[in-house]
Structures are given as structure tokens and as C-alpha cells.
C-alpha positions as CSV (number, residue, x, y, z in Angstrom):
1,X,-22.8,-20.6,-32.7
2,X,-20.5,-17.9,-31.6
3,X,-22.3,-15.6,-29.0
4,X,-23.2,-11.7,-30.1
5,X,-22.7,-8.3,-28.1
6,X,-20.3,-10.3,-26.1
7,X,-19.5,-6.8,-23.9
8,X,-23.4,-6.4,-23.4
9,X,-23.2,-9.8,-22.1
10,X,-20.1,-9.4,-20.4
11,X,-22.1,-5.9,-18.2
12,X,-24.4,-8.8,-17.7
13,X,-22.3,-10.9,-15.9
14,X,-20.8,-10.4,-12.2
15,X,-18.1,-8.6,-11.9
16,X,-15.4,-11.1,-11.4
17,X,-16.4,-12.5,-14.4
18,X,-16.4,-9.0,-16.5
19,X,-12.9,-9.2,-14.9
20,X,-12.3,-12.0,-16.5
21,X,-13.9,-11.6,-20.1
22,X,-11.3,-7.9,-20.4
23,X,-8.3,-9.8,-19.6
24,X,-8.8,-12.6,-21.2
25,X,-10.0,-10.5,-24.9
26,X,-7.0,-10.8,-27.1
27,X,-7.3,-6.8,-28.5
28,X,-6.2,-5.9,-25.1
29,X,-3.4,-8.4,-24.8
30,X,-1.0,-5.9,-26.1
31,X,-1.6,-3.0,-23.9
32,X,-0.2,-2.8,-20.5
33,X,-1.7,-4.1,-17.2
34,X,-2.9,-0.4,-15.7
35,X,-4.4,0.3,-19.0
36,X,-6.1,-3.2,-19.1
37,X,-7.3,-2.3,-15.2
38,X,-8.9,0.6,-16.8
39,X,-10.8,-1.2,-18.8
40,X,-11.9,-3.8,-16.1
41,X,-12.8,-0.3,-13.7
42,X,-15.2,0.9,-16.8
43,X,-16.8,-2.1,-17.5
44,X,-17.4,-2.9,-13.1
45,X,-18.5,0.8,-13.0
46,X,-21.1,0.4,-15.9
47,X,-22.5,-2.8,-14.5
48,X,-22.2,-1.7,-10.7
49,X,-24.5,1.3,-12.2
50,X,-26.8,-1.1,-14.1
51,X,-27.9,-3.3,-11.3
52,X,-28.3,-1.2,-8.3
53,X,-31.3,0.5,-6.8
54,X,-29.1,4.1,-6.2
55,X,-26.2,5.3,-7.2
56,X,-24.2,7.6,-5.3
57,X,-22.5,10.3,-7.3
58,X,-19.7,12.5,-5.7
59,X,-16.6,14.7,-7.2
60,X,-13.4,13.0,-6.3
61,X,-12.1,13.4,-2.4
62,X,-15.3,14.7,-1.3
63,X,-16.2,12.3,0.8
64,X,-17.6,9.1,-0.7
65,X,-15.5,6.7,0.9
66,X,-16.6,7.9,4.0
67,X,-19.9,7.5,3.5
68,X,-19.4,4.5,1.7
69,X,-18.2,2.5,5.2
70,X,-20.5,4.2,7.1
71,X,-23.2,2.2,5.0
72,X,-20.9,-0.4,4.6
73,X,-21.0,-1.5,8.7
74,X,-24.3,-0.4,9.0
75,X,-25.7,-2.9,6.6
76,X,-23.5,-5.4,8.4
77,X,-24.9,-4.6,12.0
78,X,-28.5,-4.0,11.2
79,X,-29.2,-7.1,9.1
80,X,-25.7,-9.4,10.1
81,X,-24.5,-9.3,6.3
82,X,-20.9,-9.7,5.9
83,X,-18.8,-5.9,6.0
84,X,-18.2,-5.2,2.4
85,X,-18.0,-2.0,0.9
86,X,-19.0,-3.1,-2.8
87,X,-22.9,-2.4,-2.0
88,X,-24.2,-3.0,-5.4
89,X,-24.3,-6.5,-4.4
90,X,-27.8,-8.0,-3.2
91,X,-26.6,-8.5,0.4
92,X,-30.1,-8.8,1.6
93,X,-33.8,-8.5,0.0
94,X,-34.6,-5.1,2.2
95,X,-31.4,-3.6,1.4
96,X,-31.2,-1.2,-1.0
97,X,-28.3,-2.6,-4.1
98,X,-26.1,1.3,-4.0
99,X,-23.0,1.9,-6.6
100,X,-21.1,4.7,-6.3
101,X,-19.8,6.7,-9.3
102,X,-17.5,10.4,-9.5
103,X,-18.3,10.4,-13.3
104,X,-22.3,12.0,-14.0
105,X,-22.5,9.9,-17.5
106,X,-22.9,7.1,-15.3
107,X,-26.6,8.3,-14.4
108,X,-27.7,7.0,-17.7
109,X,-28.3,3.9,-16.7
110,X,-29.9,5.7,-13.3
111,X,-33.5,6.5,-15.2
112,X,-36.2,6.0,-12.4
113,X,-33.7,5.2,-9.5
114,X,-33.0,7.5,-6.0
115,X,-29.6,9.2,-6.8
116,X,-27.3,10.8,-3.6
117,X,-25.0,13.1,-4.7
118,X,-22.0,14.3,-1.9
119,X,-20.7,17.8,-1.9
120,X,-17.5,19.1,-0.2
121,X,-16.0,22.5,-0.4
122,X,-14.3,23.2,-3.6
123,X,-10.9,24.3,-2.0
124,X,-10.6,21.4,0.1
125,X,-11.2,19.1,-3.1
126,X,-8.6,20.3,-5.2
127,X,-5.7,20.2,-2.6
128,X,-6.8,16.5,-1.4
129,X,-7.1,15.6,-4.7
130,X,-3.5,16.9,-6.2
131,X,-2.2,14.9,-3.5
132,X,-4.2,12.1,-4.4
133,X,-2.8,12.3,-8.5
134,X,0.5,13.8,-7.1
135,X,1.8,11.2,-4.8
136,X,-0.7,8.2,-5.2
137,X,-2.3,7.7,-8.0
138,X,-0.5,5.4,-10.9
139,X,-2.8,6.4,-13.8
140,X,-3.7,9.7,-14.8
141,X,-1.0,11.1,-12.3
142,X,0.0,14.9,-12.2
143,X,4.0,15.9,-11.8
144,X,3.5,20.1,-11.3
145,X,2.7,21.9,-8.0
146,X,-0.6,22.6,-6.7
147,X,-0.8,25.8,-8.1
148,X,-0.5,24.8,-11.6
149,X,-3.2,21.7,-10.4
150,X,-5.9,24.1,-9.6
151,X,-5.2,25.7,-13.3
152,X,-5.2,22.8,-15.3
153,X,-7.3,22.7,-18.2
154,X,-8.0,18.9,-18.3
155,X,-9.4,16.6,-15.7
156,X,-7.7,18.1,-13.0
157,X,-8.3,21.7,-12.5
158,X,-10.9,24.1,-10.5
159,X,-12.9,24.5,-14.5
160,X,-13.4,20.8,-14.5
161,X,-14.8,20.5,-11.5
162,X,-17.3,23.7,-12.1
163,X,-18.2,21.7,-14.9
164,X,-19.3,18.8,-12.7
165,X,-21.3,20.8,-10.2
166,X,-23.0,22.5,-13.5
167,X,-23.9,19.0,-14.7
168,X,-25.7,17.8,-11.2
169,X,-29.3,19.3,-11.6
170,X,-28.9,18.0,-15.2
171,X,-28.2,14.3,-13.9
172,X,-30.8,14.7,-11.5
173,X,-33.7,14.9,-13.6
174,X,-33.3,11.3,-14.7
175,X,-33.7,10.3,-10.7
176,X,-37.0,9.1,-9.2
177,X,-35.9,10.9,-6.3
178,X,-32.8,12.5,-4.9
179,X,-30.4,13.2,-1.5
180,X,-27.8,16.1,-0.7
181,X,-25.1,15.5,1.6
182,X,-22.4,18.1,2.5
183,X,-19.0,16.6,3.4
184,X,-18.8,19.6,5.9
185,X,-22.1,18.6,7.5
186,X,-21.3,15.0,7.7
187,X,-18.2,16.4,9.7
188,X,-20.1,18.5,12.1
189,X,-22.7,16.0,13.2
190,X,-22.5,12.4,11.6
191,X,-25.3,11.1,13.3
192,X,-27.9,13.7,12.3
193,X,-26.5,13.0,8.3
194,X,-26.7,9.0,8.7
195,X,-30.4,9.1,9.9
196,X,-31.0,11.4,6.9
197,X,-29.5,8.5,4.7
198,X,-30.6,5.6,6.2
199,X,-34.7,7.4,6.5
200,X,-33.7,8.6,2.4
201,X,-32.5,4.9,1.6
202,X,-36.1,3.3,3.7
203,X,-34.0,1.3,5.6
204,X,-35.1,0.2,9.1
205,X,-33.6,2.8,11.8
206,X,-31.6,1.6,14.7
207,X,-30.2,4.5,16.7
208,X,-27.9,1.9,18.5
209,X,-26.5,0.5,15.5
210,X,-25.6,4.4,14.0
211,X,-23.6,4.8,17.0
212,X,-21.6,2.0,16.8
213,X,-21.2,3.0,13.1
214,X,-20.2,6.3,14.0
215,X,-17.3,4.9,16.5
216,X,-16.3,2.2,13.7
217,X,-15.7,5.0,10.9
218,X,-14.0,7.6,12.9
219,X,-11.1,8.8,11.2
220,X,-8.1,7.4,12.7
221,X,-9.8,4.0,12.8
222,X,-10.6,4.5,9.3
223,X,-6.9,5.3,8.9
224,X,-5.9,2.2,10.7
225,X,-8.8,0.1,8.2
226,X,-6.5,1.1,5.3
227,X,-3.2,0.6,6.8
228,X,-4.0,-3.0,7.2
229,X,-5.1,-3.4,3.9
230,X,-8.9,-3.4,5.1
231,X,-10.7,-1.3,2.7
232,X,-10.5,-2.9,-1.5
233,X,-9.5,1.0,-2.5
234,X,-6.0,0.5,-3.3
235,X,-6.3,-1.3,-6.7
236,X,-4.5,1.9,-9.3
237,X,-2.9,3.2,-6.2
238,X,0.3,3.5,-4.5
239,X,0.5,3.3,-1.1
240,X,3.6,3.5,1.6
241,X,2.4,2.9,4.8
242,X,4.9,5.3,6.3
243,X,4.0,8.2,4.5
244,X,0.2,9.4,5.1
245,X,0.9,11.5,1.4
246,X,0.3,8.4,-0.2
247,X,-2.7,7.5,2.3
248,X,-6.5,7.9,0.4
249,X,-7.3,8.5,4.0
250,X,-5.2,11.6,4.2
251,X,-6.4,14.6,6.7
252,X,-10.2,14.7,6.1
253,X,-9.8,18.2,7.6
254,X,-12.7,20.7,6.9
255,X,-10.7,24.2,5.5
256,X,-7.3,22.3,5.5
257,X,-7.0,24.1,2.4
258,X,-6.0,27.1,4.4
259,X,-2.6,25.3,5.6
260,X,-2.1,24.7,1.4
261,X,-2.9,27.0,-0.7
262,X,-1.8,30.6,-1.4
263,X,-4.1,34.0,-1.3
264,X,-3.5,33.9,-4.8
265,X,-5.1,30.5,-5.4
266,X,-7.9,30.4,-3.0
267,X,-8.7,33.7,-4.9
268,X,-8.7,32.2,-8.0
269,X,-10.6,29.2,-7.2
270,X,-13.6,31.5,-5.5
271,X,-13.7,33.6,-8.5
272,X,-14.1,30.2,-10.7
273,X,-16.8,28.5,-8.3
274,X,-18.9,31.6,-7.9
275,X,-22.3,31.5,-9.2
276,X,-22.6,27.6,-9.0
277,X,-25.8,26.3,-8.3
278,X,-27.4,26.0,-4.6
279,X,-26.8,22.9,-3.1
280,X,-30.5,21.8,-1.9
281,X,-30.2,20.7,1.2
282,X,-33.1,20.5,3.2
């Protein structure tokens, strides 16, 4: 008897096999192999959401991949699990499962879980993340200059990102319990942000273990992780090792926006981000 729902079941199954299921479906055989990646992302991204304990939610380039290692090695040190940054696996039975998601519809499936959400300065998102479409990305890309990025109407520009900060306290409310993190905080003193995370999370604390975190994930070595190919970011990407434009590990510069953008723009994107809701931060 032939088997119902099969992509209910498929969410079911791990996501090598999900993997598996998309490509192997024959009314995607005709579409090409980015678009059929697409699929497979979705599909991870739903299941990844489904089976963990929290689910970390963060605009594009703020932050999360940071943050992401940084939880990564600390897992690793404090209960000798291998270094993986897909965290929605059950590594260990007192570690919380975490996926990680830019898109807010994904906190549907997040009723009754903790939810983190990352923030970073509006300014400095839009100029990592033209860079990011401009020179890296292979889906999804964007050919014009930055100006005209921070003016898009789609996906792209300043509008859709108010949008996203407007949808937060919405997703929220489905949370059992939620954490605030400010890229710009995380910058100014790590450790102080990692104990928040780790005491949020109710994982066991061990000071010793942050600091070797925090010398693991500094930026150049976090650089150096994605050189070598170290870091499973790169799958819709392009990346040239001799050009840090094409890096996802790019400046990580708090107000690098300055060295980018024009009076004009930076006065445009203030007037669109004004009135935004408080970030609450304790």
C-alpha cells in the first residue's frame, strides 16, 4: 500500500534522508539543481524547527553564525561531543536540540519552546548583506549598487527588514520563554553575552571552557575555519578564497557601515528604522 503525506513523513525523517526523498521526487527532476537545493533548505529548515528544544531567529548578517560556533565548541568542550554546528541534533541528553532560522514563519512550529532572537544595527545589516547577495550568493542574487539595495522593495531592502523587526514581539508570543542578544554587545564583551546564553539555555557553566570558546571563535580564526572549508555554510554560495568579498566571514565590524554608505543612505535608512520596537534586553 502506497504510503500517504509522504512530505509529512519525509519532515519526519533525518535530514539526510529529506535530502534524499526531494531529489529523488520526479516533479522536481526538471528543475535545476539550485532550485532543487531550495527545496532540500526548506524542507531541513522545517524539520530542524520541528525537533528542537529552541530556535534561534536572527535577520540575515546579524550575527548568527557567530553565535552559532560559539555554541557549537562549547557543546563540544563541556560535554566532549563532536564540533558540529548543526545543533538540532541530540548530541547529548542535557543539551538543549537549537535550530536556527532568519525567516519568523518558522516559529510556528516553536509553540511552547525558548526562542533567542539576535539583533544587529540596521545599517551594518544592509551593507553586509548586499555584499553577501552581491558577490556571493548564487540564488536570489542582486546585480545594482548598494544604494539601490537599501531601496529595494522585495526581500532585500531597509522596508523588509522593518518588517521583520515589526514581526518579533508577534513571534514571541508563541515562546515559552525568550532571549535578546545584540550583535554589538556580543562584540563588546563576549564573555558576559555567552554566560547569559549558556545560564538562558540551563546548561552547566564552565568559565574555563567559555574562554577557550572565546579564543576558538575570534574573528580571524573564524576566518581561517572558513577558508579551510571548516564551517558547512557554503552550500548556495560562492566563495574565492582570495577575495574576502565573497567571504560569509567578511569584516564583522561594529559601524563599518560608515566606511560604505553615503549621508544620503544612512539618512534614509534611520528615517525607515525609526520608531521600531525596543529591543528587551535585560
Amino acid at each position: 500500500m502506497a504510503r500517504k503525506r509522504p512530505i509529512r513523513d519525509g519532515l519526519r525523517r533525518t535530514k539526510h534522508e529529506v535530502s534524499e526523498w526531494l531529489y529523488r521526487h520526479p516533479p522536481l527532476w526538471h528543475v535545476s539543481d539550485d532550485i532543487r537545493r531550495f527545496f532540500v533548505m526548506t524542507f531541513q529548515q522545517s524539520y530542524q524547527c520541528m525537533v528542537a528544544d529552541t530556535i534561534l531567529f536572527s535577520y540575515s548578517k546579524s550575527g548568527s553564525t557567530w553565535m552559532r560556533t560559539i555554541l557549537a565548541k562549547y557543546y563540544s568542550l563541556i560535554y566532549d561531543v563532536p564540533f558540529t554546528i548543526d545543533l538540532h541534533k541530540k548530541l547529548h541528553p542535557k543539551l538543549p536540540r537549537i535550530a536556527f532560522a532568519h525567516l519568523l514563519k518558522y516559529s510556528r512550529f516553536g509553540k511552547g519552546k525558548r526562542f533567542i532572537f539576535l539583533f544587529r544595527d540596521p545599517r551594518d545589516i544592509l551593507v553586509s548583506f548586499y555584499f553577501h547577495r552581491h558577490f556571493r550568493a548564487r540564488l536570489n542574487t542582486f546585480d545594482g549598487t548598494l544604494s539601490e539595495f537599501i531601496r529595494d522593495k522585495s526581500e532585500h531592502g531597509v522596508k523588509n527588514l522593518v518588517r521583520w523587526r515589526k514581526e518579533v514581539p508577534i513571534a514571541a508570543k508563541l515562546a515559552k520563554s525568550s532571549h535578546y542578544a545584540r550583535y554589538e554587545d556580543m562584540r563588546k564583551d563576549i564573555r558576559k553575552e555567552i554566560i547569559r546564553l549558556i545560564r538562558f539555555l540551563r546548561i552547566r557553566l564552565d568559565e574555563d571552557k567559555v574562554d577557550e570558546v572565546i579564543k576558538f571563535t575570534e574573528f580571524k580564526n573564524m576566518q581561517k575555519l572558513e577558508k579551510k572549508r571548516q564551517l558547512n555554510f557554503n552550500m548556495f554560495h560562492k566563495h574565492d578564497t582570495s577575495d574576502v568579498k565573497t567571504y560569509h566571514i567578511r569584516k564583522g565590524k561594529v559601524g563599518g557601515y560608515k566606511e560604505e554608505l553615503s549621508a544620503e543612505d544612512i539618512a534614509y535608512i534611520d528615517k525607515a528604522v525609526k520608531g521600531l520596537p525596543k529591543i528587551p534586553i535585560e
